[in-house]
Residue frames as qw, qx, qy, qz and C-alpha x, y, z in Angstrom:
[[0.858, 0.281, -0.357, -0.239, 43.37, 16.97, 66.44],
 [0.815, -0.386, 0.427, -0.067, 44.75, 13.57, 67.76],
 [0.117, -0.196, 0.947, 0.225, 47.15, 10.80, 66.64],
 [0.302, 0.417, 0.857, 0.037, 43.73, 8.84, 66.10],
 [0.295, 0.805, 0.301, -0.418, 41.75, 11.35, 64.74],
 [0.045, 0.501, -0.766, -0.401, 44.99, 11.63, 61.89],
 [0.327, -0.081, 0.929, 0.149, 44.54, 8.32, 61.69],
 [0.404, 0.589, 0.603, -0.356, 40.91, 8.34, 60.82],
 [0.312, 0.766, -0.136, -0.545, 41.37, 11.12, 58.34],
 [0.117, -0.465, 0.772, 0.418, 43.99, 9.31, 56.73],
 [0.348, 0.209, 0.892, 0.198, 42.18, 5.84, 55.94],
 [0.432, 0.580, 0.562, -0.401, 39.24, 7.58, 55.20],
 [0.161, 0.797, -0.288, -0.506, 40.76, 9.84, 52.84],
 [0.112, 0.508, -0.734, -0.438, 42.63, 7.23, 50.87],
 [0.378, 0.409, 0.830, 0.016, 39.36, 4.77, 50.81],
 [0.120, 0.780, 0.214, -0.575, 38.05, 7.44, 49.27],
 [0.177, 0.596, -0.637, -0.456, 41.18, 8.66, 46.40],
 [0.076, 0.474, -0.860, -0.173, 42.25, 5.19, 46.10],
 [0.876, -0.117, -0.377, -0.277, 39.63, 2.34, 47.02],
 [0.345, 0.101, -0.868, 0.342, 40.42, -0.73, 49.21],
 [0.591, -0.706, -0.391, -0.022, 38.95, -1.24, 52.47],
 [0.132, -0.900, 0.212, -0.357, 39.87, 0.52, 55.78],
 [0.861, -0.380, 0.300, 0.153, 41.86, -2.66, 57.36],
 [0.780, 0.416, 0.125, 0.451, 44.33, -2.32, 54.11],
 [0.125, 0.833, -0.071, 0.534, 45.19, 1.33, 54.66],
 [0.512, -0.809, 0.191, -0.217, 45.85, 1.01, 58.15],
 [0.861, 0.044, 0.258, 0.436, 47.94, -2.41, 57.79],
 [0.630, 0.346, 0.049, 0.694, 49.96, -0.12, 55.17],
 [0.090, 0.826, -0.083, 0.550, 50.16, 3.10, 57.32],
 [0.567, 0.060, -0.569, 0.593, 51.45, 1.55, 60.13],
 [0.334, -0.769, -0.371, 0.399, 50.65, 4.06, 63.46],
 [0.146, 0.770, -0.168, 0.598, 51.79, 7.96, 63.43],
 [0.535, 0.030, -0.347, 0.770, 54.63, 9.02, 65.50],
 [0.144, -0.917, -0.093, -0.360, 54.03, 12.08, 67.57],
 [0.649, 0.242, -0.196, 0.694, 57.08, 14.00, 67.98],
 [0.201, -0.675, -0.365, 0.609, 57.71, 16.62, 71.06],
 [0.251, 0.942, 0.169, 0.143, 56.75, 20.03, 69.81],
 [0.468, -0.622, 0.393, 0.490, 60.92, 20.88, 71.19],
 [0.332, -0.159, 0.732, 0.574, 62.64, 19.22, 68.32],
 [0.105, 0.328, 0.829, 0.441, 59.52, 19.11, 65.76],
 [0.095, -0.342, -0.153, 0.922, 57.93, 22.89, 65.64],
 [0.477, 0.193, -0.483, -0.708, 56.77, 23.38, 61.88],
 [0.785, -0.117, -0.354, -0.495, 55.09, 19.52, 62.08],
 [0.409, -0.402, 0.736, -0.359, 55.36, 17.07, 65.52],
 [0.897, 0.092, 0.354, -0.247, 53.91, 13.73, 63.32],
 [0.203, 0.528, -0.661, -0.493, 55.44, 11.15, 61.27],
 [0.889, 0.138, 0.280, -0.334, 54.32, 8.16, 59.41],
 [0.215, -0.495, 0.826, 0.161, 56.39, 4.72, 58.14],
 [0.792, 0.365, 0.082, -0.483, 54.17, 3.54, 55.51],
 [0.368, -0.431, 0.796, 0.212, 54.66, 0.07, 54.39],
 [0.706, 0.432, 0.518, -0.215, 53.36, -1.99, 51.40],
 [0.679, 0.228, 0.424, 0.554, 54.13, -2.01, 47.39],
 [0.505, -0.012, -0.010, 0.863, 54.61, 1.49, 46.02],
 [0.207, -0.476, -0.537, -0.665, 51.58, 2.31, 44.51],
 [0.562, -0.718, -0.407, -0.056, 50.02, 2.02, 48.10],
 [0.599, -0.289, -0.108, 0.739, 53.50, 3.96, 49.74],
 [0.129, 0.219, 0.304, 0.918, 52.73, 6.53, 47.19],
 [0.430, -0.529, -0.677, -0.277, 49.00, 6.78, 47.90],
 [0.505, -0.739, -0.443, 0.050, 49.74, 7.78, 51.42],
 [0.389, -0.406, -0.059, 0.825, 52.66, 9.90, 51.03],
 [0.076, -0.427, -0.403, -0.806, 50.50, 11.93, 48.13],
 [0.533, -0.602, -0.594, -0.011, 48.03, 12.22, 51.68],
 [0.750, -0.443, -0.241, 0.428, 50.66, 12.47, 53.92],
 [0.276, 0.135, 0.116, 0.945, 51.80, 15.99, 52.05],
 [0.261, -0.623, -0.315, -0.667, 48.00, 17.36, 51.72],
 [0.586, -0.708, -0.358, -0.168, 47.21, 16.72, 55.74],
 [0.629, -0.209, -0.194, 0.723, 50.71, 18.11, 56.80],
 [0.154, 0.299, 0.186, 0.923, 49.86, 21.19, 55.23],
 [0.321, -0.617, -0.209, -0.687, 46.42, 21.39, 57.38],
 [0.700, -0.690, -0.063, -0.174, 47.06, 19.66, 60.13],
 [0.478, 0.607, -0.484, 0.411, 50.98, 20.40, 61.19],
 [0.017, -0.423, 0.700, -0.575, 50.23, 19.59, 64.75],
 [0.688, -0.411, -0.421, -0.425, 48.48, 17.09, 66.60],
 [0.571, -0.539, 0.432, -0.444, 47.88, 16.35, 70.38],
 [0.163, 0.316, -0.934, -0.040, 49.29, 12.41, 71.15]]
């Protein structure tokens, strides 16, 4: 799995849960980080969701379920 391919998963996933469109979700997830696999072993991504809480929440309630399947991803 990619950084884009994450990405994908993500919007889709939270058009899906949550509604909106797929230009909102991205706007409020912002890009994913991909961290060397040195320092960041157990999961090498991170994400700096922005927006009002409800939508902050939304993608860290995500951002827990696709850490658990996808703990690594290629940049």
């Amino acid at each position: 799995m990619t950084a884009a391919d994450l990405l994908d998963l993500f919007v889709t996933t939270l058009v899906r849960d949550a509604g909106g469109t797929r230009r909102h979700w991205r706007l409020v997830i912002g890009g994913i980080t991909v961290h060397s696999l040195d320092t960041h072993s157990h999961c090498n991504w991170s994400i700096h969701p922005s927006g009002n809480g409800a939508a902050v929440e939304a993608v860290e309630r995500v951002a827990d379920d696709l850490r658990a399947r996808h703990p690594i991803v290629a940049g």
